[in-house]
C-alpha positions in Angstrom: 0.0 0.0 0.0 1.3 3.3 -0.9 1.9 6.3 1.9 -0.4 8.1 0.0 -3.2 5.5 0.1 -2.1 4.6 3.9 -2.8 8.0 5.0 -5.9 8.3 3.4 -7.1 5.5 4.8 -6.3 6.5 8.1 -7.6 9.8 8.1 -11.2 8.3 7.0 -10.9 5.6 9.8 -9.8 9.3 11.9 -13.2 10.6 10.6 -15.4 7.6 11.4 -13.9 7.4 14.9 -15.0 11.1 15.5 -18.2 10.4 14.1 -19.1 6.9 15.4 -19.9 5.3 12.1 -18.6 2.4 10.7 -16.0 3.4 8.3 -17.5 3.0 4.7 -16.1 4.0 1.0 -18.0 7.1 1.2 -15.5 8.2 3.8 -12.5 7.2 1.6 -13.7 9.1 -1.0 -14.5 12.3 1.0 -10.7 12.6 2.4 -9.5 11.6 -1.0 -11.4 14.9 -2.7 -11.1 16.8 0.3 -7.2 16.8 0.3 -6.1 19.2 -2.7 -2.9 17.3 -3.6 -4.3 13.8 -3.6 -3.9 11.6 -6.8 -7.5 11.1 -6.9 -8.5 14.9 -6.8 -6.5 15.6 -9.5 -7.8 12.7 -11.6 -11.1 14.0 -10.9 -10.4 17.2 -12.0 -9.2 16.2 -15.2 -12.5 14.6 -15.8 -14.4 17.5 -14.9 -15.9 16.0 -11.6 -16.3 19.0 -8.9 -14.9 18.1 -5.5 -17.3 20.1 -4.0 -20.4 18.8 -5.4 -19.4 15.6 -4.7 -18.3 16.2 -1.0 -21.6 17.7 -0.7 -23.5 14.4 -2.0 -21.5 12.5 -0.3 -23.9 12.3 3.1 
């Protein structure tokens, strides 16, 4: 596993443990687009996929 993909992972499990949820792939996604030098943002962007509408759907 990659640091990059280690530390997302840990900041979703960070989010679910703040949250009391079960840690889901919503939550990976979320810290993915969330974190503005991320692999995945930047894929994203190149596809024309807007962080912010997704975070916001994301619920």
């Amino acid at each position: 596993m990659s640091v990059e993909a280690r530390g997302a992972l840990q900041a979703a499990q960070r989010t679910v443990c703040r949250t009391g949820t079960v840690l889901r792939t919503q939550h990976l996604l979320y810290v993915l687009i969330t974190d503005p030098g991320s692999r995945a943002r930047r894929i994203l962007n190149e596809l024309g996929v807007n962080a912010g509408e997704v975070s916001a759907n994301s619920d």
